[in-house]
N, CA, C and O atoms as CSV, one atom per row, in Angstrom:
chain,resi,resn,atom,element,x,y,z
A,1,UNK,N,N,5.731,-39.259,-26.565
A,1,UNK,CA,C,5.600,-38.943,-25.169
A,1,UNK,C,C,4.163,-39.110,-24.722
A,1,UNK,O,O,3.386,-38.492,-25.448
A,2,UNK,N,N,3.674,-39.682,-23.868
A,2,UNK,CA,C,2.335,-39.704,-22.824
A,2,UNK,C,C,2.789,-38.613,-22.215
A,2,UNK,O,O,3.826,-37.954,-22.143
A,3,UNK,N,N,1.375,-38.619,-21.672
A,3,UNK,CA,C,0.764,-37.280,-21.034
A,3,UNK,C,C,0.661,-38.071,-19.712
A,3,UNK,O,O,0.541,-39.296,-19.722
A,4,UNK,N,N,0.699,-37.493,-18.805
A,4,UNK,CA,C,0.085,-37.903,-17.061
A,4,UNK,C,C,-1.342,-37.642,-16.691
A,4,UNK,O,O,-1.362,-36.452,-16.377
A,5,UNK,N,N,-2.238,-38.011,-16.597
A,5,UNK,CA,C,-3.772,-37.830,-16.161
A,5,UNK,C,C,-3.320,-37.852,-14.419
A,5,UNK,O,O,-2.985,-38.722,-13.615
A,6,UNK,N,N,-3.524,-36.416,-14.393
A,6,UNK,CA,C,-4.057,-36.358,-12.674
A,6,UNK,C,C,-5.283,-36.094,-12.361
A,6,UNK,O,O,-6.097,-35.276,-12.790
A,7,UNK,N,N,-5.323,-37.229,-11.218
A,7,UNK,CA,C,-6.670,-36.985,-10.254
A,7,UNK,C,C,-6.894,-35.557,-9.959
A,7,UNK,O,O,-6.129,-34.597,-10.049
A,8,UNK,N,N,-8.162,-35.647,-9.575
A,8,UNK,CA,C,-8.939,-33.797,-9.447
A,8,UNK,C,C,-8.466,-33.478,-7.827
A,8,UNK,O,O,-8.452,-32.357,-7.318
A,9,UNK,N,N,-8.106,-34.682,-7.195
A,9,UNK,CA,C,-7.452,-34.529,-5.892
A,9,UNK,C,C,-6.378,-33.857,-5.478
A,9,UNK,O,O,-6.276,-33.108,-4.506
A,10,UNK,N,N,-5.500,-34.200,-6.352
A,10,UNK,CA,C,-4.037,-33.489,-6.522
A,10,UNK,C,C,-4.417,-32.279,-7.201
A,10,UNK,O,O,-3.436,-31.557,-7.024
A,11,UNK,N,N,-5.457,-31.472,-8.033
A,11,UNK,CA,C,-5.497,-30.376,-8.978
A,11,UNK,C,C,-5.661,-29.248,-7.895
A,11,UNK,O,O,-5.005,-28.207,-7.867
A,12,UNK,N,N,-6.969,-29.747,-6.715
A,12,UNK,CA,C,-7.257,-29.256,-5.888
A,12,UNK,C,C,-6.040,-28.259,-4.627
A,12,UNK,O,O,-5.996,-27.122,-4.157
A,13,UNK,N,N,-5.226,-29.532,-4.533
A,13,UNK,CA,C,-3.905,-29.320,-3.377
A,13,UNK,C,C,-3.110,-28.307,-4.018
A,13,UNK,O,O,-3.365,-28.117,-5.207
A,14,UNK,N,N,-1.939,-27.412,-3.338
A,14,UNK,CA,C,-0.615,-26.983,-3.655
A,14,UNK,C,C,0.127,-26.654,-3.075
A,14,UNK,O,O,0.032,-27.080,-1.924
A,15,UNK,N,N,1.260,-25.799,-3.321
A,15,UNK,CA,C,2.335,-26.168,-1.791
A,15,UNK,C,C,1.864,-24.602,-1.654
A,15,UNK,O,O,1.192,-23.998,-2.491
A,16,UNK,N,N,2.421,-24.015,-0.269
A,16,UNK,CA,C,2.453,-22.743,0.141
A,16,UNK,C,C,3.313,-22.171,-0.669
A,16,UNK,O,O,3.692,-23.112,-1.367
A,17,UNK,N,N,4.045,-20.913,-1.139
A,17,UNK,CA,C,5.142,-20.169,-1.506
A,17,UNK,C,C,6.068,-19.612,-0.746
A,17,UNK,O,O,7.076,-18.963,-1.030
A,18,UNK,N,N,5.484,-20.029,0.502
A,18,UNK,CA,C,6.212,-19.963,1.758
A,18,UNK,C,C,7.010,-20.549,2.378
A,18,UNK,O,O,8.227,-20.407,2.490
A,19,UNK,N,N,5.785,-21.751,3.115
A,19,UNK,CA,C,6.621,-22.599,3.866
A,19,UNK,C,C,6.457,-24.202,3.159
A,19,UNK,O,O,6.880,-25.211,3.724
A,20,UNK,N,N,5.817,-24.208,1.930
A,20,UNK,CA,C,5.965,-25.585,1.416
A,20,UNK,C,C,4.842,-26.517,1.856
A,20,UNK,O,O,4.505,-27.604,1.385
A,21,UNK,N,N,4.374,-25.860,2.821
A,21,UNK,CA,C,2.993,-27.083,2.941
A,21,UNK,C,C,1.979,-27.099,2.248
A,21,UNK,O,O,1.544,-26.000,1.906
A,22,UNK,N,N,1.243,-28.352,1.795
A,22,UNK,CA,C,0.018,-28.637,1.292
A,22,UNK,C,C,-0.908,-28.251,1.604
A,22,UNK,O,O,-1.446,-28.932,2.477
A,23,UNK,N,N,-1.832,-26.739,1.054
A,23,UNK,CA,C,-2.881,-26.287,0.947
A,23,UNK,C,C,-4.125,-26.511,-0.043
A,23,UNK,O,O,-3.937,-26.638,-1.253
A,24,UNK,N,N,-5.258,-26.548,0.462
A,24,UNK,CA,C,-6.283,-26.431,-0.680
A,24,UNK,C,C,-5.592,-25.346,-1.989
A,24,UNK,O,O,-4.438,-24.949,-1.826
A,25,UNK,N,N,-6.194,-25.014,-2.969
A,25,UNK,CA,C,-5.726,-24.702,-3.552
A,25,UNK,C,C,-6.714,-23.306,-3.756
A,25,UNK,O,O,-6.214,-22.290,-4.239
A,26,UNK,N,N,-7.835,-23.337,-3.437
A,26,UNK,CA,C,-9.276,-22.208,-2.838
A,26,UNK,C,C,-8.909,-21.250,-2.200
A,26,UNK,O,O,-9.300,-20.108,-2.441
A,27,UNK,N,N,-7.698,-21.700,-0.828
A,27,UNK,CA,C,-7.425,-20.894,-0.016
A,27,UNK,C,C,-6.445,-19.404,-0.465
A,27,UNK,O,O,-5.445,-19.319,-1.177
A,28,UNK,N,N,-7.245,-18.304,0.312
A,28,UNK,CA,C,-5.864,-17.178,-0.237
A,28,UNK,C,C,-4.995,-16.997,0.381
A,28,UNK,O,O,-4.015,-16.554,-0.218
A,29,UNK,N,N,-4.879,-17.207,1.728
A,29,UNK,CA,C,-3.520,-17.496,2.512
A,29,UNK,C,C,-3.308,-18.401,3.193
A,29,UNK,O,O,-4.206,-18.627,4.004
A,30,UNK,N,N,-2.082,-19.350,3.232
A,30,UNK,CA,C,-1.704,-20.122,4.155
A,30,UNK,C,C,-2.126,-20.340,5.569
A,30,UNK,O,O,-1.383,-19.755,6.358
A,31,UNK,N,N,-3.182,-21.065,6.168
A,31,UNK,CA,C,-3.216,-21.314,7.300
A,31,UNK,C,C,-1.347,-21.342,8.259
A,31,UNK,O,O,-1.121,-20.725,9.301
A,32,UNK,N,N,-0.549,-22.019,7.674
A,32,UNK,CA,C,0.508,-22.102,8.775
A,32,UNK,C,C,1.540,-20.916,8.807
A,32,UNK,O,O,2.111,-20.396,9.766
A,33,UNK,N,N,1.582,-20.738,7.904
A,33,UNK,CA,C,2.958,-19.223,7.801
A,33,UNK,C,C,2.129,-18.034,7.692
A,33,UNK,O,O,2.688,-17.061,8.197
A,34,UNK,N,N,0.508,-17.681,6.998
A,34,UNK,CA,C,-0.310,-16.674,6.627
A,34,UNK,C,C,0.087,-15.851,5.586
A,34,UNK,O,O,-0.239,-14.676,5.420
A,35,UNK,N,N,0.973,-16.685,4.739
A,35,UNK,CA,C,1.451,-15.883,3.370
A,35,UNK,C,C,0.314,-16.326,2.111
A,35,UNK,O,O,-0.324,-17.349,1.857
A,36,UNK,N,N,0.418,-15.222,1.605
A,36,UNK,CA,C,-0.711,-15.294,0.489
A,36,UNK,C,C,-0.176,-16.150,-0.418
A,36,UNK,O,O,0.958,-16.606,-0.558
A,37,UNK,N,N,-1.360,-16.310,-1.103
A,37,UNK,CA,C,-1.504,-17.352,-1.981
A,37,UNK,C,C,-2.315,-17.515,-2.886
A,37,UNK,O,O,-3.345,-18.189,-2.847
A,38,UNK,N,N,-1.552,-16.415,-4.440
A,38,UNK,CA,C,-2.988,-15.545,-5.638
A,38,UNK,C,C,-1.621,-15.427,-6.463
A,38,UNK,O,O,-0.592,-16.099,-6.402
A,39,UNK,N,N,-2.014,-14.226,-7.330
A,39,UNK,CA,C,-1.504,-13.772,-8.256
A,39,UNK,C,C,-0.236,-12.943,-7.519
A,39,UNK,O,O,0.946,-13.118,-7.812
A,40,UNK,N,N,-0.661,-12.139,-6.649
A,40,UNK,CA,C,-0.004,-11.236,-5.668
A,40,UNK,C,C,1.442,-11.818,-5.068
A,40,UNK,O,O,2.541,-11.266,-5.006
A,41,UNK,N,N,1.048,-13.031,-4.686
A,41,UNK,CA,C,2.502,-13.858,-4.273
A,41,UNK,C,C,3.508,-14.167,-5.413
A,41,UNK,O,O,4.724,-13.985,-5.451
A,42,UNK,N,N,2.324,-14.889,-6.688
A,42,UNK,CA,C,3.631,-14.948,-8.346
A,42,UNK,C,C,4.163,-14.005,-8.532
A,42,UNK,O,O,5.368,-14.015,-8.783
A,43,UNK,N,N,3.593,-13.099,-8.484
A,43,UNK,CA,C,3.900,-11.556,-9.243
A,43,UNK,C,C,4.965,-11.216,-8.600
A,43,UNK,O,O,5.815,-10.703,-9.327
A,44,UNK,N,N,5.348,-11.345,-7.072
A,44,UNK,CA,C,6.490,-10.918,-6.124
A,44,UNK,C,C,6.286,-9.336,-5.436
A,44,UNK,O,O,7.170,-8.511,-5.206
A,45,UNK,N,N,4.565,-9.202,-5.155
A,45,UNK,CA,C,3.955,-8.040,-4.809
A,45,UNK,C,C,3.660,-8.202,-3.670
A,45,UNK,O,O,2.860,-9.116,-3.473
A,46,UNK,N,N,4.100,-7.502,-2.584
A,46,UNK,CA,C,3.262,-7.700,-1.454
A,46,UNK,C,C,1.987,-6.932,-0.941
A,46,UNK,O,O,2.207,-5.884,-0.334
A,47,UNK,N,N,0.950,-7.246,-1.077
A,47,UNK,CA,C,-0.349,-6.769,-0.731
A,47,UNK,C,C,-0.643,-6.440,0.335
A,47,UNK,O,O,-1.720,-5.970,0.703
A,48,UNK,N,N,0.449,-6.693,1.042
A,48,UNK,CA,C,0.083,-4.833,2.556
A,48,UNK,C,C,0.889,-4.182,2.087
A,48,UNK,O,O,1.519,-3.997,3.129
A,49,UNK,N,N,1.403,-3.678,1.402
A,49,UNK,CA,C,2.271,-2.444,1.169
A,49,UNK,C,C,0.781,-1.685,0.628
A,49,UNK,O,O,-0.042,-2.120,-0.178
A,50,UNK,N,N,0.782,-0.596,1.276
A,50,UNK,CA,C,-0.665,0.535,0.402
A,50,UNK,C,C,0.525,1.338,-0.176
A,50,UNK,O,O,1.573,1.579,0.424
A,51,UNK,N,N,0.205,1.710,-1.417
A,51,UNK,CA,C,0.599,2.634,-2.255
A,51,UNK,C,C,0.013,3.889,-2.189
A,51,UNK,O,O,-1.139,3.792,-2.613
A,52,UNK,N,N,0.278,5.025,-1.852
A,52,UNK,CA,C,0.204,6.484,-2.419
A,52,UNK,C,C,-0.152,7.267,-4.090
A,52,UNK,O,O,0.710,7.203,-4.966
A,53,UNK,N,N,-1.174,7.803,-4.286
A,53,UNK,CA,C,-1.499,8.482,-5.265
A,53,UNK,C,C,-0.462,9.901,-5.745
A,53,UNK,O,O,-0.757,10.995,-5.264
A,54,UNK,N,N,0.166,9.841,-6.247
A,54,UNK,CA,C,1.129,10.947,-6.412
A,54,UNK,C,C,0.247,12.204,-6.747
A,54,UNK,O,O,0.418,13.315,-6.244
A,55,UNK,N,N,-0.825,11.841,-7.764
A,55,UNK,CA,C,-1.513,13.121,-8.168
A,55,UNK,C,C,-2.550,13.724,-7.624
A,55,UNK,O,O,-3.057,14.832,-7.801
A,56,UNK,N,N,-2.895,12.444,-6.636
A,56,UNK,CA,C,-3.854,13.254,-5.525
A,56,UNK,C,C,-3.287,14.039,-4.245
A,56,UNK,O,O,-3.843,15.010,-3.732
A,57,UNK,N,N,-1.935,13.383,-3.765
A,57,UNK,CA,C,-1.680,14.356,-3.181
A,57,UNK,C,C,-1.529,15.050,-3.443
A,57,UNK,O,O,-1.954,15.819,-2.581
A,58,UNK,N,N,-0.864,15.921,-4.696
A,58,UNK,CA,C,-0.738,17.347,-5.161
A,58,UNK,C,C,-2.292,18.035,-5.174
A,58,UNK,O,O,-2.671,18.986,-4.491
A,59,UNK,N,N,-2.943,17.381,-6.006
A,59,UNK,CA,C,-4.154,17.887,-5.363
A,59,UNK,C,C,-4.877,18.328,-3.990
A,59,UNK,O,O,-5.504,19.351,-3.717
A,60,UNK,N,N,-4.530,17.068,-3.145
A,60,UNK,CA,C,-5.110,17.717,-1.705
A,60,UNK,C,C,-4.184,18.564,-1.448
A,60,UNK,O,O,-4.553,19.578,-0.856
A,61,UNK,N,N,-3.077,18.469,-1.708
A,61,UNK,CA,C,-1.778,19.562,-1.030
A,61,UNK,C,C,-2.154,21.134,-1.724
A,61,UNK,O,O,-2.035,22.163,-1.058
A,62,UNK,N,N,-2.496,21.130,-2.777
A,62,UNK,CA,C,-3.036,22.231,-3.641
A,62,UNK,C,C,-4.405,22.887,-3.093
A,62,UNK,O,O,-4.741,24.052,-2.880
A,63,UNK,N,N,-4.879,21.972,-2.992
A,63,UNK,CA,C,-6.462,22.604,-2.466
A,63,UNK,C,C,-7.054,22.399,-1.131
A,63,UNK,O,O,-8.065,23.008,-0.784
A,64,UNK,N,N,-6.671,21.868,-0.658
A,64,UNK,CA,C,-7.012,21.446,0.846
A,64,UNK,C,C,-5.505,21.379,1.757
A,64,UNK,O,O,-5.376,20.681,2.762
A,65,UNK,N,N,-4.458,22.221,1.200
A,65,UNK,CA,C,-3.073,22.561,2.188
A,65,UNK,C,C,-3.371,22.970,3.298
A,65,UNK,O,O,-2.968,22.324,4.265
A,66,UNK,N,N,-3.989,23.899,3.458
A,66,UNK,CA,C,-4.154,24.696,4.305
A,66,UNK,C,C,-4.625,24.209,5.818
A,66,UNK,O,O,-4.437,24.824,6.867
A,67,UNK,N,N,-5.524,22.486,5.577
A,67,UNK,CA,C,-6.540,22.263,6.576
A,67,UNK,C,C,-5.463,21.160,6.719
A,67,UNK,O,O,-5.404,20.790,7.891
A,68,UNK,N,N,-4.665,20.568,5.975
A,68,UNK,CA,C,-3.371,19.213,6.255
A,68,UNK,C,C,-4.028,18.189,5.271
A,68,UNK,O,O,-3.589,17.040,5.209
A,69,UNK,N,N,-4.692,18.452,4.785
A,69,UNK,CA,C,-5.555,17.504,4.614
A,69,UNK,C,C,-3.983,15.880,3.312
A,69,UNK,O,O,-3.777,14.669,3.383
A,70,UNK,N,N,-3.589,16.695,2.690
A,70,UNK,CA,C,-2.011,15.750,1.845
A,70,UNK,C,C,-1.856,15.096,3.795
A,70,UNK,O,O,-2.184,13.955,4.118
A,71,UNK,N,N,-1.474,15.822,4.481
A,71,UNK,CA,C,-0.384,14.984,5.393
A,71,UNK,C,C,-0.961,13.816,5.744
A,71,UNK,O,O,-0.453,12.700,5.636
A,72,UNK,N,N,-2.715,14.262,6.437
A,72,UNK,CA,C,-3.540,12.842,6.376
A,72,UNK,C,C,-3.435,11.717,5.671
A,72,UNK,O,O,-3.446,10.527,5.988
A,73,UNK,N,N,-3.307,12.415,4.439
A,73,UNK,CA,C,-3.100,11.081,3.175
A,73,UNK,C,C,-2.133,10.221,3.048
A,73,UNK,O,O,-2.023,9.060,2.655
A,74,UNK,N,N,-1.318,11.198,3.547
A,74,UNK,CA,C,0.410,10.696,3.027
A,74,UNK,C,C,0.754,9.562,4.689
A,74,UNK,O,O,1.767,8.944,5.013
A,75,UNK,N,N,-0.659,9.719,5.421
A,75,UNK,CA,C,0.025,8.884,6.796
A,75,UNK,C,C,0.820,9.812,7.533
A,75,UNK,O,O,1.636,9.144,8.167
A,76,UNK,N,N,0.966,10.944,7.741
A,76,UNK,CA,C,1.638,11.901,8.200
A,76,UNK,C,C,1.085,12.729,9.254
A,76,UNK,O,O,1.490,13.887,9.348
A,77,UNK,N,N,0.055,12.206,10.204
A,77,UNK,CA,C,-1.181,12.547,11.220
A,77,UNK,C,C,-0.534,13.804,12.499
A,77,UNK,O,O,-1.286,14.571,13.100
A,78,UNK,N,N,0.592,13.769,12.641
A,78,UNK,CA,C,1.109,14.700,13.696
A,78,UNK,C,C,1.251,16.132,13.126
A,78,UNK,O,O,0.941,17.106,13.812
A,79,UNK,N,N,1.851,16.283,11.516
A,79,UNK,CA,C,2.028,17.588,11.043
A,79,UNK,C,C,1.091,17.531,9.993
A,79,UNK,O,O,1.346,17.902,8.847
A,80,UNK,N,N,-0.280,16.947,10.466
A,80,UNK,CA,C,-1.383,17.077,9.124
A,80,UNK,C,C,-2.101,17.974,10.779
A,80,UNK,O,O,-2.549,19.109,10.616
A,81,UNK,N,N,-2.132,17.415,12.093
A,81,UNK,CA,C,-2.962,17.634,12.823
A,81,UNK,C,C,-2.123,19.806,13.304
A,81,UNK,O,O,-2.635,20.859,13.687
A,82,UNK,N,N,-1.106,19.474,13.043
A,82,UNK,CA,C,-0.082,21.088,12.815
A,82,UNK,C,C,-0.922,21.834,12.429
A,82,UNK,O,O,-1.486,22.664,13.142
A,83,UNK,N,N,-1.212,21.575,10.773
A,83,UNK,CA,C,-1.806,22.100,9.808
A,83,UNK,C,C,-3.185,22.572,10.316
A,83,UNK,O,O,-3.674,23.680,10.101
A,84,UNK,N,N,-3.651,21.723,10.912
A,84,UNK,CA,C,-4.977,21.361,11.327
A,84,UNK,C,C,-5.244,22.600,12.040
A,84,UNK,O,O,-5.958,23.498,11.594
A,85,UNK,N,N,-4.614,22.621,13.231
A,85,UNK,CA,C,-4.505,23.559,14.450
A,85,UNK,C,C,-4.270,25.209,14.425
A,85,UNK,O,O,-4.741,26.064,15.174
A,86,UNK,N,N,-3.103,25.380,12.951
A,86,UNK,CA,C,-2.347,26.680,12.846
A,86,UNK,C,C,-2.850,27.241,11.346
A,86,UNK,O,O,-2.284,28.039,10.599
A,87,UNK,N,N,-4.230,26.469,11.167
A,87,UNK,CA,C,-5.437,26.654,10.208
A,87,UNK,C,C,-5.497,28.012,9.859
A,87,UNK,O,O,-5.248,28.453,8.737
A,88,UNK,N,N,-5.897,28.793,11.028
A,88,UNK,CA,C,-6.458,30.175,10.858
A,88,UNK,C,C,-5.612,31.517,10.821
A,88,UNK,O,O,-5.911,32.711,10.804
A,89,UNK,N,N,-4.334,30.747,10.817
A,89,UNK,CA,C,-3.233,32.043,10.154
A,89,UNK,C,C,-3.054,32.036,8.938
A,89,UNK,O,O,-2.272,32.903,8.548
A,90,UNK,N,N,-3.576,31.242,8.014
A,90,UNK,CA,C,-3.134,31.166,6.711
A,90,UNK,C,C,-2.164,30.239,6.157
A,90,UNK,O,O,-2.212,29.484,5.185
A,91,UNK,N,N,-0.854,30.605,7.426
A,91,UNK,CA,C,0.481,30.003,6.705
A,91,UNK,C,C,0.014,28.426,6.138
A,91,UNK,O,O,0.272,28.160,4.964
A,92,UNK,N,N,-0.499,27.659,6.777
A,92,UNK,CA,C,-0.856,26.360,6.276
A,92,UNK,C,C,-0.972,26.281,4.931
A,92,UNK,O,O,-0.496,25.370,4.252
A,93,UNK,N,N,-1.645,27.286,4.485
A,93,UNK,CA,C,-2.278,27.313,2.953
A,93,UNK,C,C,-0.845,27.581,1.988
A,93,UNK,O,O,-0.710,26.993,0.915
A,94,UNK,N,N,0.346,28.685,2.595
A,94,UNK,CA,C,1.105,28.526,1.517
A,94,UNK,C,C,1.951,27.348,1.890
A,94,UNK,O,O,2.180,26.735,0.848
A,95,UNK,N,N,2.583,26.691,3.030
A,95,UNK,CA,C,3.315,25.821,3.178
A,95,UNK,C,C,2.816,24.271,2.150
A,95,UNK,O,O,3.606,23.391,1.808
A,96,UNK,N,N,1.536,24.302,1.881
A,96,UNK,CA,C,0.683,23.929,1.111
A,96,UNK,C,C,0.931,23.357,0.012
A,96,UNK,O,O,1.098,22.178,-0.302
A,97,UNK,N,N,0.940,24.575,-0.690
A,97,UNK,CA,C,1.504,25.006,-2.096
A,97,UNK,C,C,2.909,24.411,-1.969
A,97,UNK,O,O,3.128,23.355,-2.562
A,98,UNK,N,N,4.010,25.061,-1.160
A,98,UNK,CA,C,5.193,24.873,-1.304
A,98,UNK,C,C,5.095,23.330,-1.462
A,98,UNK,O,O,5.625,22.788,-2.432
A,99,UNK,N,N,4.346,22.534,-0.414
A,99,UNK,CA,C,4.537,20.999,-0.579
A,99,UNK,C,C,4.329,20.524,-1.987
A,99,UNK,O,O,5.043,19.640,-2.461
A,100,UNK,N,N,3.164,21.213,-2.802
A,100,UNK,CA,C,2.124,20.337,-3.293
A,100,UNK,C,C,3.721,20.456,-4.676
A,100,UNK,O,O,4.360,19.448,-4.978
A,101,UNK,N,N,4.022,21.823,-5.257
A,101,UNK,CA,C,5.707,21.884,-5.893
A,101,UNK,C,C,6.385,20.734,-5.516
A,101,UNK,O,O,6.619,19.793,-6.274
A,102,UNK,N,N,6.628,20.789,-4.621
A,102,UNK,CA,C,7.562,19.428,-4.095
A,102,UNK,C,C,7.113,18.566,-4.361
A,102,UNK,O,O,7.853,17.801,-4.979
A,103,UNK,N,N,5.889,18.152,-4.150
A,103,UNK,CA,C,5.420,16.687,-4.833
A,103,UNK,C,C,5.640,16.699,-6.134
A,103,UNK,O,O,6.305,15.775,-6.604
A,104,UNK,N,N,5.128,17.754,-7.012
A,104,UNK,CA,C,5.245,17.439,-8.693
A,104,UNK,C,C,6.172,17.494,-8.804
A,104,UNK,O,O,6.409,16.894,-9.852
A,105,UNK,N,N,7.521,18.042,-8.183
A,105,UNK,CA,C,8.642,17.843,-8.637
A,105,UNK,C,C,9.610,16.338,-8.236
A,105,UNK,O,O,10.779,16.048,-8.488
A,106,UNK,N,N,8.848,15.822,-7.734
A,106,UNK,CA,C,9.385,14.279,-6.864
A,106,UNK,C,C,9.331,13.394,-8.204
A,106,UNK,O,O,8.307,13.589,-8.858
A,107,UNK,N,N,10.163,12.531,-8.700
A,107,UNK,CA,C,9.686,11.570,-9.619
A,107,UNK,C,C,8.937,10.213,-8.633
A,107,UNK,O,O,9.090,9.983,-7.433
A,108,UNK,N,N,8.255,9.604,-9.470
A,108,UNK,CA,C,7.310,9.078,-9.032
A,108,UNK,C,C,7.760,7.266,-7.947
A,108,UNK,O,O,7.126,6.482,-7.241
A,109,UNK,N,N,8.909,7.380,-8.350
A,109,UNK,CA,C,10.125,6.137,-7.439
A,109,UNK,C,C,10.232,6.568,-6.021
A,109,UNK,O,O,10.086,5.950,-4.967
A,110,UNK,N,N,10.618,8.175,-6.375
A,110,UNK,CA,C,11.151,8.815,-4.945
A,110,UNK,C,C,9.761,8.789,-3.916
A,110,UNK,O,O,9.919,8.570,-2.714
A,111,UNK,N,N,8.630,8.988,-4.392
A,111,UNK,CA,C,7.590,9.127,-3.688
A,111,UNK,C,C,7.158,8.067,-3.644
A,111,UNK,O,O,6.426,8.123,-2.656
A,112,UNK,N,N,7.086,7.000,-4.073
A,112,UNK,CA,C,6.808,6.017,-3.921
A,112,UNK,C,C,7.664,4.994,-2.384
A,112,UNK,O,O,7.303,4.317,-1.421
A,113,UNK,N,N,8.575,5.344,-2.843
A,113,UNK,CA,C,9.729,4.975,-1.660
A,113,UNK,C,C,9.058,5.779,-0.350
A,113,UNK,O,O,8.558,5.194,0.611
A,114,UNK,N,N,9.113,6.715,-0.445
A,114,UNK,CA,C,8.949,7.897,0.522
A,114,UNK,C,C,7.283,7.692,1.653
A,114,UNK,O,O,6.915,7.877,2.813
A,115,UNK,N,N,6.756,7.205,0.336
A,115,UNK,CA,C,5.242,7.389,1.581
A,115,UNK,C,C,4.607,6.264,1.152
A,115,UNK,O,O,3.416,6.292,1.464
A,116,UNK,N,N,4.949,5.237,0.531
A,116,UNK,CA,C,4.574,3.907,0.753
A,116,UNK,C,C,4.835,3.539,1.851
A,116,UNK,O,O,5.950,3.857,2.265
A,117,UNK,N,N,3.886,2.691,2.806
A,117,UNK,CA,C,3.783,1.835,4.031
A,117,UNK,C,C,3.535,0.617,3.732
A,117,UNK,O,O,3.121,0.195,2.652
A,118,UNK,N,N,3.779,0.036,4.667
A,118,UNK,CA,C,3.758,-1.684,4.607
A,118,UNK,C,C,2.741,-1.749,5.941
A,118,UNK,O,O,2.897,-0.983,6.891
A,119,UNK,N,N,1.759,-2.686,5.894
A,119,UNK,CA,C,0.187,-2.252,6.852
A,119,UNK,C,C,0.389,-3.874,7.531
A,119,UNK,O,O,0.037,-4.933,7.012
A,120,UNK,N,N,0.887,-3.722,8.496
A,120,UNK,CA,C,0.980,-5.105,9.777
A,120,UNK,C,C,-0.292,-5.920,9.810
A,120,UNK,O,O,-1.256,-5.286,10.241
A,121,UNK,N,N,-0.442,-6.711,9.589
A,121,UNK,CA,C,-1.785,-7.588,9.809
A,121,UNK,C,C,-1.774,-8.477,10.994
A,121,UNK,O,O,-1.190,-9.560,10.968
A,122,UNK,N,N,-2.389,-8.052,12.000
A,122,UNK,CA,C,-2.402,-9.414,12.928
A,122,UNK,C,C,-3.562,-10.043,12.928
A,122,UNK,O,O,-4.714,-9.671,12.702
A,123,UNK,N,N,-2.878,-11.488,13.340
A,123,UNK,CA,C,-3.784,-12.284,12.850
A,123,UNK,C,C,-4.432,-13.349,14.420
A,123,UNK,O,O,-3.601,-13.653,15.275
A,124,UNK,N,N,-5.515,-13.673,14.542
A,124,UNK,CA,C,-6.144,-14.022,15.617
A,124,UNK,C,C,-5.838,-15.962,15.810
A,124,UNK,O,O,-6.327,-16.573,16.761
């Protein structure tokens, strides 16, 4: 069997994973569709999804319940700003706790599902 010698021209080019068109091969996303184009696209990962720390929220939910500070984290800005507001009765601090239980007791799929976001990119 021979081997094929390709030009450094063609090494350069590749198709999108998208829409099939011929891109540099430098580029990280597609000029025509704006789908990436790395490891992130092989892998079948999408890189606006932000992921959630399971063990930090228990932490902020543990130690900083009281001020909302988990709901902030978790993307949860209306009943983090609750927390925020109904500060100086206390209750915040045990509702807190009760969450931060609930988190360690979440397996790590369910929370993942749960407060993973997918982050819209617009593009100019």
């Amino acid at each position: 069997m021979k081997t094929r010698d390709y030009p450094l021209s063609q090494l350069k080019e590749s198709l999108c994973t998208q829409c099939s068109q011929k891109i540099d091969s430098s580029l990280v996303t597609c000029p025509e569709c704006h789908a990436t184009q790395g490891l992130e696209a092989l892998a079948g990962v999408d890189p606006n999804i932000h992921i959630k720390n399971q063990k930090l929220a228990i932490w902020f939910s543990f130690l900083l319940g009281g001020l909302g500070i988990h709901r902030f984290y978790l993307g949860q800005y209306m009943k983090g700003s609750l927390y925020l507001v109904f500060s100086w009765t206390l209750v915040p601090v045990l509702v807190g706790w009760v969450d931060a239980i609930r988190t360690l007791n979440m397996s790590p799929f369910n929370f993942a599902q749960r407060y993973s976001r997918k982050v819209e990119r617009h593009y100019i």
